[in-house]
N, C-alpha and C positions, 0 to 999 in steps of 0.2 A: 436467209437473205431476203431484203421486201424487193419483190417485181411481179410485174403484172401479167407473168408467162410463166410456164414452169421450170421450177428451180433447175438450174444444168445448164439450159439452151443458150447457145448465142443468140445474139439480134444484132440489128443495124440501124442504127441512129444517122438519120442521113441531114446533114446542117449545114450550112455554107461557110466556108473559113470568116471569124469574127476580125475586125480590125483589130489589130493592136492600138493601144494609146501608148502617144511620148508626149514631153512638155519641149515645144519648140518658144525659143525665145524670138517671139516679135518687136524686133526695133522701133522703138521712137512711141509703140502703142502704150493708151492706157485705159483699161478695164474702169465701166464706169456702172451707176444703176444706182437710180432714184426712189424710195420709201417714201409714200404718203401718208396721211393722215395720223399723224404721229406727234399729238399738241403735250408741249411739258415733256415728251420723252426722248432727251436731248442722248446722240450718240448710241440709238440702239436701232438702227436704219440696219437694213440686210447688205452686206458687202456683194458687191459681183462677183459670178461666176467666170470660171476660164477653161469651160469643158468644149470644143466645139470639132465632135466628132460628127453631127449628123447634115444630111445638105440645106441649104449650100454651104458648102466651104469659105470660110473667112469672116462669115456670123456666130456667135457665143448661141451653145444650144439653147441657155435658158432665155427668156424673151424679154424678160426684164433686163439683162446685162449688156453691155453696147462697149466695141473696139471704138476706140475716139482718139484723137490724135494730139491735142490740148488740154491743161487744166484752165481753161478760162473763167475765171468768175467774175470779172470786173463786171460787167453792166449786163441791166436786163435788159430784155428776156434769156439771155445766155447767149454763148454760140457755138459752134461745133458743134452739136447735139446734146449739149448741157442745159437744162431747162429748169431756171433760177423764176419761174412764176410763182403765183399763188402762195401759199403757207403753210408750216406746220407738216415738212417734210423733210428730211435725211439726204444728201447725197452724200454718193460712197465712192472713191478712187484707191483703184489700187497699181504699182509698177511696181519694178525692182531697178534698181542703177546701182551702178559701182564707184567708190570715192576712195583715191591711192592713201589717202591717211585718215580715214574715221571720224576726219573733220568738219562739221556741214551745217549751212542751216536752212530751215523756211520760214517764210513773213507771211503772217496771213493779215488782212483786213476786211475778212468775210463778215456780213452782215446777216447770221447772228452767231453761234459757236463753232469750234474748231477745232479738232482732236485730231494728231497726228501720234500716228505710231510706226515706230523704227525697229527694223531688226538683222542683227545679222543674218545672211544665209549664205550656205555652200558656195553659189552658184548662180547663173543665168536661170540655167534650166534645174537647178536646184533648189528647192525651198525648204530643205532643212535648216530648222536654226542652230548657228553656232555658235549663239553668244544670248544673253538677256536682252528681252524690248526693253527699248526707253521710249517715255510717250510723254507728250505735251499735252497741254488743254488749254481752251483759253474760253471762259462763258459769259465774258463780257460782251457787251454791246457797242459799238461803234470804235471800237478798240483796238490798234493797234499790235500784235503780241511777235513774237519771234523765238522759234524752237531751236536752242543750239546741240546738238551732238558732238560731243567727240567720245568715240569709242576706242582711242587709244591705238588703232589699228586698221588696215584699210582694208576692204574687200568689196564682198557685193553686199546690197541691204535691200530689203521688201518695206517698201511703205504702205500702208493702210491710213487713209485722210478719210474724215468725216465730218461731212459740214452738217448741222443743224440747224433750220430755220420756223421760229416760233414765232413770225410774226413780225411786219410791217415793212417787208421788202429782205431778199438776198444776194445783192450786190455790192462790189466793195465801196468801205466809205469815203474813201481816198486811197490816189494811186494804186500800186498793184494790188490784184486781192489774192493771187496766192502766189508765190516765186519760190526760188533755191540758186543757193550761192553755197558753191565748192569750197571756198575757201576759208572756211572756219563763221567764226559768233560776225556779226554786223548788226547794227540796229539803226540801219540808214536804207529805207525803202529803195532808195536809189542804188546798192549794191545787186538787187535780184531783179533774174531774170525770171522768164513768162515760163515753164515748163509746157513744150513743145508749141510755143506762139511766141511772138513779140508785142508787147503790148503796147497799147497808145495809149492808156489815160492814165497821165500825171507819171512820178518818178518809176522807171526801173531802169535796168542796165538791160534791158533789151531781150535777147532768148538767153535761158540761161544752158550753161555747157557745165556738163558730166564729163568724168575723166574717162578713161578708155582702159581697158584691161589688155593682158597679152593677147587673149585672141580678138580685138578689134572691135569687142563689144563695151556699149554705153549702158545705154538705158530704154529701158522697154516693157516687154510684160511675157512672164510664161504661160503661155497657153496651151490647153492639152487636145494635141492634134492625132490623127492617125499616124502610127508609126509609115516610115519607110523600112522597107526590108529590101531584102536580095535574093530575088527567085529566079535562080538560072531555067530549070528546067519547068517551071511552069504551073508546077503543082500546089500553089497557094501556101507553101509552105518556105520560113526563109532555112537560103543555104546552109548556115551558122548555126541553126538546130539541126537540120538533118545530119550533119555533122559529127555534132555529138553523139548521138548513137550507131553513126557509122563512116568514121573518118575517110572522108575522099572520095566517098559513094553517094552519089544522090537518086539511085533507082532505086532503093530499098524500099524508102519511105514515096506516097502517092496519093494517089485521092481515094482508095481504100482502106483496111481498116488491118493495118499491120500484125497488130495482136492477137485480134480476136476478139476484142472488150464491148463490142456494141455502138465506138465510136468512131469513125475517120480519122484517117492521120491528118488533115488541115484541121479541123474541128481540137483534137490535142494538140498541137501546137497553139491556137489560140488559146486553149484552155491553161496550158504550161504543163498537161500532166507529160507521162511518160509512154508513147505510143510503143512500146516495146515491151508494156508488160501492161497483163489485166487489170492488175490493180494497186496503180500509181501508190496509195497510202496503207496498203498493207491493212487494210480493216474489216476483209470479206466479202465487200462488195466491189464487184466490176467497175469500172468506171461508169462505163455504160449502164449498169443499175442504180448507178449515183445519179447521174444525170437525169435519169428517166425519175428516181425517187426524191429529188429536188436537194439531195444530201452532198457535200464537197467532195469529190476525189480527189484534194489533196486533203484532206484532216478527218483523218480517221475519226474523230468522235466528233460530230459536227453540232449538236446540240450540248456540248459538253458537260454531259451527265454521268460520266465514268463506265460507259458501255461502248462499247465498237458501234460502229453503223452498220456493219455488218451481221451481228446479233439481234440487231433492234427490226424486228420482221413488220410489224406493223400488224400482225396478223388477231390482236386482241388476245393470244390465249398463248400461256406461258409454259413454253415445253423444253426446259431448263435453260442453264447456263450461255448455250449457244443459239439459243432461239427465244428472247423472252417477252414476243410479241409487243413490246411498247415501240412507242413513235420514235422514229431516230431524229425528229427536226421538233422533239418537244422534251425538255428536260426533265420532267416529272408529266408524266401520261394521266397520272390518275388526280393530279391536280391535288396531292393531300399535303403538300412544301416538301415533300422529301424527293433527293433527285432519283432516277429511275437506278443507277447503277448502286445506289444505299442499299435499293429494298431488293435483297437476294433471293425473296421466296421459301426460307430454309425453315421459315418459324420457329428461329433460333434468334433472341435479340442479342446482341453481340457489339451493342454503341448507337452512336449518332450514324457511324460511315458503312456499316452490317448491319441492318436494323431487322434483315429478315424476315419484313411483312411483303406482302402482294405486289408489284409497282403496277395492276393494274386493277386494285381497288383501293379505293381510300380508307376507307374502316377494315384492314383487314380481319381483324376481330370481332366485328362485329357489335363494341360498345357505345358507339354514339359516338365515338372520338375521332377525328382523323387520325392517321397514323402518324403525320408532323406534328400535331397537337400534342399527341402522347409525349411522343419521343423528345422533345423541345422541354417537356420539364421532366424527364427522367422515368418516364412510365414504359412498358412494354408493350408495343401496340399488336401483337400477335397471343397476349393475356388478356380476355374480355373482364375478367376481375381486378385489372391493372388499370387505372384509365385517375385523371385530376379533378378529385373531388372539390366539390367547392365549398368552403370553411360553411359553418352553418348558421345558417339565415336568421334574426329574431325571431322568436317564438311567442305566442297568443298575441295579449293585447297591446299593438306599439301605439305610445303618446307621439307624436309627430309634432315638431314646435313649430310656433308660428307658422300653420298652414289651415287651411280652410277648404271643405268639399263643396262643390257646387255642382251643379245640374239644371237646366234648361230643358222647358216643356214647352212644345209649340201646338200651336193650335186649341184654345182654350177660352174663346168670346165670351164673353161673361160668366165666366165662372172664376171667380177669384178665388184666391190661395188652394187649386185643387190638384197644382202641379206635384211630381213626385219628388221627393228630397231625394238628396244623392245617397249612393249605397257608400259604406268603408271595408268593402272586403280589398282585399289583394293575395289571394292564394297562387293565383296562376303565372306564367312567364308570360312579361318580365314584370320583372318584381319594381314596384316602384312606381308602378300604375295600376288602379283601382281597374277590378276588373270587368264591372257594368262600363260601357264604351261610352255611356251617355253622363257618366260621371268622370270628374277630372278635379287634382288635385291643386288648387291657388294659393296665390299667396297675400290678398287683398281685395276687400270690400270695396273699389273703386265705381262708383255707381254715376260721378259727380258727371260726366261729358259724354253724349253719342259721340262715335260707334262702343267705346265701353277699352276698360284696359285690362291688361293680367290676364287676360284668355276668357273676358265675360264679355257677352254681347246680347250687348243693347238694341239693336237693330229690328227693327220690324214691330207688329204689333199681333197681338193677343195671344202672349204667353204670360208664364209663371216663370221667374228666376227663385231659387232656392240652393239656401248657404245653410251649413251646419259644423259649429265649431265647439270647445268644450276654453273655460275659462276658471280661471280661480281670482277671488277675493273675499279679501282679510275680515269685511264685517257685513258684507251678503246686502251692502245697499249701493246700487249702481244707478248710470240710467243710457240709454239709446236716445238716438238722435236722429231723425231720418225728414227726408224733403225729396224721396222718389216719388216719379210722377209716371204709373200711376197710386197704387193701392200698398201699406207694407203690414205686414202680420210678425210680430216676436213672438216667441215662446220662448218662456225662460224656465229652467228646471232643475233643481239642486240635486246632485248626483255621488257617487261615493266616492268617485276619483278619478284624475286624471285617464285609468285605465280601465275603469268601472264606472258603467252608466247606468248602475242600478238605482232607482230613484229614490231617494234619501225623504222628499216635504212632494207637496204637490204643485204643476205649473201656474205660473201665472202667464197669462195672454195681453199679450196688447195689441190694438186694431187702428187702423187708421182708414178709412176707406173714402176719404175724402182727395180731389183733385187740384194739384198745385196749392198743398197746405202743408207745414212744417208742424209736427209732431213728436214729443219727447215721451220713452217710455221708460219712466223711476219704477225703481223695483229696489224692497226692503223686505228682506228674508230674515232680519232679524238677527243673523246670527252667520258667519261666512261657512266658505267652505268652496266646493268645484260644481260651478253651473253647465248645464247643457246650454247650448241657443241656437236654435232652430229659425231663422229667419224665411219667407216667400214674400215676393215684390210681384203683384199682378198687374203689366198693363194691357189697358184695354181698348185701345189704339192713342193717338197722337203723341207718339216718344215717349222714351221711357229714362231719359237721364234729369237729375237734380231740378227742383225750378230754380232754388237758390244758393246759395251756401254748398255746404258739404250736403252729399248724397246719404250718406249712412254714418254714423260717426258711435264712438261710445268715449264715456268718463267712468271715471271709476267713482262717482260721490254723485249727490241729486244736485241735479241744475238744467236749470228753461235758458242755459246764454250759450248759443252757437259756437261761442269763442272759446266755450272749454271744452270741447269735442276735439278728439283727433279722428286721424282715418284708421281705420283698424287692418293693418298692415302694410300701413301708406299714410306717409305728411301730405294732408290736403293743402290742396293749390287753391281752391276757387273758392273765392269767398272770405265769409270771416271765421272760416276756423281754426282752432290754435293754429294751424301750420306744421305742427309735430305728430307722427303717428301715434294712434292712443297706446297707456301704458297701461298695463293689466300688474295685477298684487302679483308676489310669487310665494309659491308655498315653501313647506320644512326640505323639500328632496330638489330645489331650484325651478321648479315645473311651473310655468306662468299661462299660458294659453299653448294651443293647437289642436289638433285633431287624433280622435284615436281612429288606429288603424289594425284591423285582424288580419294576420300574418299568421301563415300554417304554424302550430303546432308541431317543433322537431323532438327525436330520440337525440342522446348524448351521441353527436358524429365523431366524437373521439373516441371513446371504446374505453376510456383511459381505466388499464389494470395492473395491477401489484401481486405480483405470485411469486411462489418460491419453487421451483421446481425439482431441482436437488433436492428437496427434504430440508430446506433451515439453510442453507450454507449461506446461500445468497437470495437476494431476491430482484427478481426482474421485471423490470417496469416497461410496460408497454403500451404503443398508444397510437390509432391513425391519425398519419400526419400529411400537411399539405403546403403543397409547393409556395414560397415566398411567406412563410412562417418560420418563427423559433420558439423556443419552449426550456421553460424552467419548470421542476417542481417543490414546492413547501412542504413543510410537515412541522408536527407540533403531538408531541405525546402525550396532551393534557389537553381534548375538546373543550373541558367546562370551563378552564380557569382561561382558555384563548378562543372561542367560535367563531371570532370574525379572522378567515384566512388571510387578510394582508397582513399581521401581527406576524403568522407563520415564521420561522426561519427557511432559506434557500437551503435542498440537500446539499453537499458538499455533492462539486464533480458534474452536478445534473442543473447547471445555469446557462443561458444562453444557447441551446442545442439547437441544432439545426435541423431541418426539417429531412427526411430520408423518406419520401414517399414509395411504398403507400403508407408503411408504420416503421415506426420507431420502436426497437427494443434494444433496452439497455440494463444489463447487470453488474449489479455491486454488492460488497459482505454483508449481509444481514445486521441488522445495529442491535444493539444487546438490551433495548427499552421489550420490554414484554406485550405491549401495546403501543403503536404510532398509526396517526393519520397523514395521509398524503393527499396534495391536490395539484393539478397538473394548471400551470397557467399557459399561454399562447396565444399567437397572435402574430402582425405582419413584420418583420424584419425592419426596425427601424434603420435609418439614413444614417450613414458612416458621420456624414457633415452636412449641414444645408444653410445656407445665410441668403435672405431675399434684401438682405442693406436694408431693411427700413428703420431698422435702431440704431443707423447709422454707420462710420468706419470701421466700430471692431478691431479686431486683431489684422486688418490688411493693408498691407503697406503697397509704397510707391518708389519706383526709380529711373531715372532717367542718362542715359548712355549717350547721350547726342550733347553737343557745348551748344546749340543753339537756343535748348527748351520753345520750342515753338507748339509743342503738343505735352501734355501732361493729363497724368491718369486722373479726372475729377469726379467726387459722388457728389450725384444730385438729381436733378430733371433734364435732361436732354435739352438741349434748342439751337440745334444745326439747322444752318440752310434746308435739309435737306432732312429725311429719317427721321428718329422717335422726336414725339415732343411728350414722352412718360418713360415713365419704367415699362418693365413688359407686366400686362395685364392692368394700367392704369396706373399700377405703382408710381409713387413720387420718388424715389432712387435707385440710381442704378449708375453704376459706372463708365465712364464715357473716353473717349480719346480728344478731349478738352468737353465740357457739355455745350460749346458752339461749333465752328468747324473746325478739322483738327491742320495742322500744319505742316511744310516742307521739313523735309533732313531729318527727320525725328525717330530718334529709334527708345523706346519707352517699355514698361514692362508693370505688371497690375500682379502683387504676390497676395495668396492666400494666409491664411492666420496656420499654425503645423496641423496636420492632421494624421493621427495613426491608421496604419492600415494592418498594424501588426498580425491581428489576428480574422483577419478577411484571406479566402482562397486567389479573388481577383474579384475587381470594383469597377464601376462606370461612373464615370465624370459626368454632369449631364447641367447643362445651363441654357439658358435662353440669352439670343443673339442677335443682332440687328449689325448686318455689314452693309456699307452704304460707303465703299470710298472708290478711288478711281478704277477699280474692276482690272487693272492690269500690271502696275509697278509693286503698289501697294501692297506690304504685306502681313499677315498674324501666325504667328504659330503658339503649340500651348506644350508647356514644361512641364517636368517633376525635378524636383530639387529634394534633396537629404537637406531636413532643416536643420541639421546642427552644424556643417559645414557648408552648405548652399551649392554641395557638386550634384552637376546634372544627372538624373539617371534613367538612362535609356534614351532611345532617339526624342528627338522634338515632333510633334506634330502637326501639320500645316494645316490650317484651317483656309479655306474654298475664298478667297476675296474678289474672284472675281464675279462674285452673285452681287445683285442687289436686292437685299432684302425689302418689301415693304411692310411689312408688318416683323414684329417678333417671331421668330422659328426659336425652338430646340432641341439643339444636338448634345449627343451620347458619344462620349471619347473612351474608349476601353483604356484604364491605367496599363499602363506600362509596366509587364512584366518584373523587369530592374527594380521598381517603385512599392512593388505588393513586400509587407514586412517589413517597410520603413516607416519612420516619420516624418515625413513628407510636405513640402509647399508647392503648391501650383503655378507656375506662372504664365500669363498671356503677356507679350509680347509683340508690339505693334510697332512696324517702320514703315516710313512712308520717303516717297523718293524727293526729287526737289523741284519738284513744280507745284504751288500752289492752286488749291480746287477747294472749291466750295461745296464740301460734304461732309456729313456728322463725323467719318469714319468709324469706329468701331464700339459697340456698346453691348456689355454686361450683365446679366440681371439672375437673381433665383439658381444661385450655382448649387450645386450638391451634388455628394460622393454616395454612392448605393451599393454594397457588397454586392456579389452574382448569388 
């Protein structure tokens, strides 16, 4: 057990009885509180609180929330403590009232939007809901609007109003600016009344009246106050619990500590536990060592990580089952993703829910892996030889396309071109950056404008800039182009190959060391092949970008005209050159330009071997394998007359295998050929389905269930009021719930083209999404359908509409069990309730299906 005394002993927690909270319902009040500085973020103002336990009594604890007795909005500055100034702020009101038939409405003509939201609930003093909000909006401006309800049924309702003001005044534009009228739809200003005022400017019917319930309650607000109780006898404690544990007797219980546990009996009673026994939940620990340990006595596993709280000593050091030192208020202690009651300690791996490692070390074995990392892709985290290799890396010389090394030297006053060119290693983590710090990998000679672009700077004076790239062309006569200010130096030098920079002829140099002068450097080698080009730009002070034209430029043929220059990996802007980035020859193997790059030197990380170990029967193929990979292998009993292995035939039985880390071995009957070769292919687990729409409809259809058609599934570009104006990631299509705003009453559905899942274990749905509609009526959910008969299978899935997206997100939907081994369609399905709003509503893009 964790406490800060020795295990056994009692103690005495000595605390003042806490008040209890109830929600007393205040008549006629309404909960109010104002949101500043909130321009364009219409309706997401902070609602008021209704907590007001602490003194004085009859003010809301939070300081921002105010009891007010009026919704007045008609004219500024406000009144009752409504303060309708300034701009580009939120007010929020909230009450509850009761209406005998469900029938009701409010008029607003708040200056600027309006959102009302209705809901059933239980009661006064209850705010469960028993029924669906219905909500209005209205984002017009000097406008008029009128919210009708009828819910069919009368009871009590909680409203939530939220006014928005974006600017140029927040008072009504005519007569009332907010009322309610009991008696059903009206769209005659003159029918409502003031909600708790009477209003003087221009039409209303004066205060408006709320019906009355059986216990002679209207309208008002619940607020959560300090309970009353009943203490005959004085002891902090009410009658109606002591009670309980001892019917008819109230000496039992007192201001000491009945049980034993470390707590007082007023102290449990506040708490709710049970003053009659040590320990209220049954977890091993005291109340009183709950209390002291910040852990619940009532829920026995209070971080719920599958251990008692009782067990969870806190003590760092794991001395079994019943004591295993991790934190009871941290779910996983050792921070490695696995919860504390997984890892059993038995170094026995036994699943995801018995894993058997340390829960108060993260590597319990010691390989570099956490033990969640392990265990998440089927590794053994208590086996140091067990851990998720990672497929293997390119090996010696990589061509890297269209990319360019560079490196900057500072500090270098007249010394031209003495800076050092960038290195191309990249051995070390992480891979993918050069691993001198002072080299860095680009993707453009952009030299044309100070401060400089693509991660080159221009800035300051008396360095050396230096680029080093490798190129090919077709007949070895090109030429450079440059107007850097100050000094530029080429080197050009024919080499064996994209991947070999062994020098084939000798360089040729070209110089310019002249200030604000354009210079072309023609180069005729006679005969083509793959060029090194080793570029330095030395300036030696007063800026260093372009005097005119393009900065650096090349053509593949000889010419002195600016205008046939491109940028070399970039369409120049400035000036007169072409405008198009320069185009380089391409050789026999597709290899046009880029850089080489030295990357370690790997051993085969497959292993991949062919034995027989019976003696001939069969032979068994084995091979390290790694997570989120599958594997085929070929064969071919005739090397000379096939060498190139994509010819190969597929073994029979050994296509499409899935990855079984750490190895894969697999036996089958020996083939009766006297000699065969095998070669193991592999690689990432491609996509069940994926369609990003940009070749348009496809196989995916549209339907719509509502007679109004006011919204319809359309592909294209977005251009709602409101959310995308692209597909996700700039894409031009993507599926929309109309591509402008979408409409009232509409209940619409967007199906997929059939997809098998036949032979997948389970799969994730996974697409990018942009939700942007009223965040509360509004709804989406996403289907599986059997596409040969279109029955649903498996529940629906509701996707989250009360977000508002601003940018693209996406979500991963685990298919639906029911759905795994069918052929299957997808559907999204979108309803929208009937108040028209000006937002994109729901938008599609880059859907795909991924095996697990």
């Amino acid at each position: 057990m964790k406490s800060n005394i020795a295990l056994g002993s009692v103690f005495l927690i000595t605390l003042s009885p806490i008040a209890l909270a109830d929600l007393t319902h205040s008549a006629g009040d309404i909960l109010y509180r104002r949101t500043n500085n909130l321009p364009g973020a219409d309706f997401t103002g902070a609602l008021p609180e209704n907590v007001d336990l602490e003194a004085p009594p009859g003010e809301l604890d939070d300081p921002d929330s105010f009891i007010i007795e009026a919704i007045d909005v008609d004219r500024e500055p406000g009144n009752g403590g409504i303060d309708l100034s300034g701009d580009n702020h939120d007010l929020a009101f909230t009450f509850q009232f009761y209406d005998a038939d469900g029938a009701f409405s409010f008029t607003e003509n708040y200056d600027d939007r309006v959102q009302v939201t209705i809901t059933p609930i239980a009661g006064s003093t209850d705010l469960a809901e028993t029924g669906a909000a219905m909500g209005h909006q209205n984002t017009g401006w000097n406008q008029r609007s009128n919210a009708v309800y009828d819910f069919g049924e009368g009871g009590w309702f909680d409203a939530k109003i939220l006014m928005s003001e974006d600017g140029g005044g927040a008072q009504s534009a005519a007569d009332i600016g907010f009322g309610f009228n009991a008696t059903g739809a009206s769209v005659n200003a003159g029918d409502f009344g003031g909600i708790g005022y009477v209003p003087s400017f221009g039409a209303s019917a004066g205060l408006a009246v709320f019906d009355t319930d059986a216990n002679g309650e209207s309208w008002g607000s619940a607020i959560e106050t300090e309970a009353l109780i009943t203490d005959t006898d004085g002891d902090g404690i009410d009658d109606s619990y002591e009670e309980q544990f001892f019917p008819g007797d109230l000496t039992q219980l007192g201001s000491g500590d009945f049980d034993g546990d470390g707590v007082n009996d007023p102290v449990e009673f506040a708490d709710g536990t049970d003053p009659t026994v040590v320990d209220s939940d049954g977890d091993g620990s005291s109340d009183g060592e709950e209390k002291s340990n910040g852990t619940d006595p009532l829920l026995e596993d209070s971080d719920n990580d599958g251990l008692l709280d009782g067990v969870e000593s806190d003590s760092g050091v794991f001395d079994g089952p019943d004591d295993t030192g991790t934190d009871p208020l941290d779910s996983d202690t050792d921070d490695d993703g696995l919860l504390d009651g997984a890892e059993t300690n038995t170094t026995v791996f036994n699943g995801p829910t018995d894993t058997g490692s340390d829960p108060l070390d993260p590597d319990s074995d010691g390989d570099a892996f956490k033990d969640g990392d392990e265990v998440s892709v089927g590794f053994d985290p208590n086996d140091e030889d067990s851990y998720p290799r990672s497929p293997p890396a390119p090996s010696g010389a990589l061509h890297l396309p269209e990319s360019i090394l560079y490196r900057r030297t500072d500090g270098l006053p007249g010394a031209d071109f003495t800076g050092e060119l960038p290195q191309n290693i990249d051995e070390e983590e992480p891979r993918g950056e050069i691993d001198d710090p002072d080299t860095s990998i680009i993707t453009a000679i952009d030299v044309d404008r100070e401060p400089g672009n693509g991660g080159i700077d221009l800035t300051g004076d008396n360095h050396d800039l230096a680029f080093t790239f490798q190129f090919y062309d077709t007949d070895g006569t090109f030429t450079f182009t440059e107007n850097y200010d100050d000094r530029v130096q080429v080197t050009v030098t024919p080499i064996a190959s994209a991947r070999d920079l062994t020098e084939t002829a000798a360089p040729v140099v070209h110089q310019n060391t002249g200030w604000n002068q354009r210079s072309f450097a023609s180069y005729n080698f006679a005969s083509g092949g793959w060029f090194d080009a080793r570029i330095l730009m030395s300036e030696d002070g007063g800026g260093a970008q372009s005097a005119a034209d393009i900065g650096f430029g090349y053509y593949n043929r000889d010419s002195s005209a600016v205008s046939d220059f491109g940028g070399i990996g970039y369409a120049g802007v400035f000036g007169a050159s072409s405008g198009d980035s320069a185009e380089f020859d391409t050789d026999a193997n597709g290899d046009s330009w880029g850089s080489l790059i030295l990357v370690p030197e790997t051993t085969d990380a497959y292993q991949f071997k062919v034995s027989s170990p019976d003696g001939g029967v069969n032979l068994e193929y084995s091979w390290n394998s790694f997570a989120g990979q599958n594997y085929s292998i070929v064969s071919t009993n005739d090397l000379v007359a096939n060498p190139n292995s994509s010819t190969w035939s597929v073994v029979p039985e050994l296509e499409g295998i899935a990855a079984t880390p750490p190895r894969n071995v697999i036996s089958l009957p020996k083939p009766l050929d006297p000699v065969r070769f095998y070669k193991l292919i592999g690689g990432p687990i491609p996509p069940v389905f994926f369609d990003d729409f940009e070749s348009g409809q496809g196989g995916w259809t549209t339907r719509e269930d509502d007679q109004e058609r006011n919204t319809l599934w359309e592909l294209g570009i977005p251009s709602g009021t409101t959310g995308p104006l692209s597909g996700a990631g700039s894409s031009t299509n993507a599926w929309s719930t109309n591509l402008g705003d979408y409409g009232p009453n509409s209940d619409i559905s967007l199906r997929s083209p059939a997809i098998n899942l036949g032979n997948v274990p389970s799969a994730q749905v996974t697409f990018d999404v942009y939700r942007d509609a009223d965040g509360f009526a509004d709804t989406a959910v996403l289907r599986f359908l059997r596409a040969t008969d279109e029955v649903q299978l498996g529940p629906e899935i509701a996707m989250d509409m009360t977000i508002f997206d601003v940018d693209w997100v996406t979500l991963s939907i685990a298919v639906v069990p029911e759905a795994i081994g069918e052929n299957v369609i997808i559907e999204w399905n979108f309803v929208s309730d009937g108040s028209r709003d000006s937002y994109s509503g729901l938008s599609i893009d880059n859907v795909g299906v991924d095996a697990d």
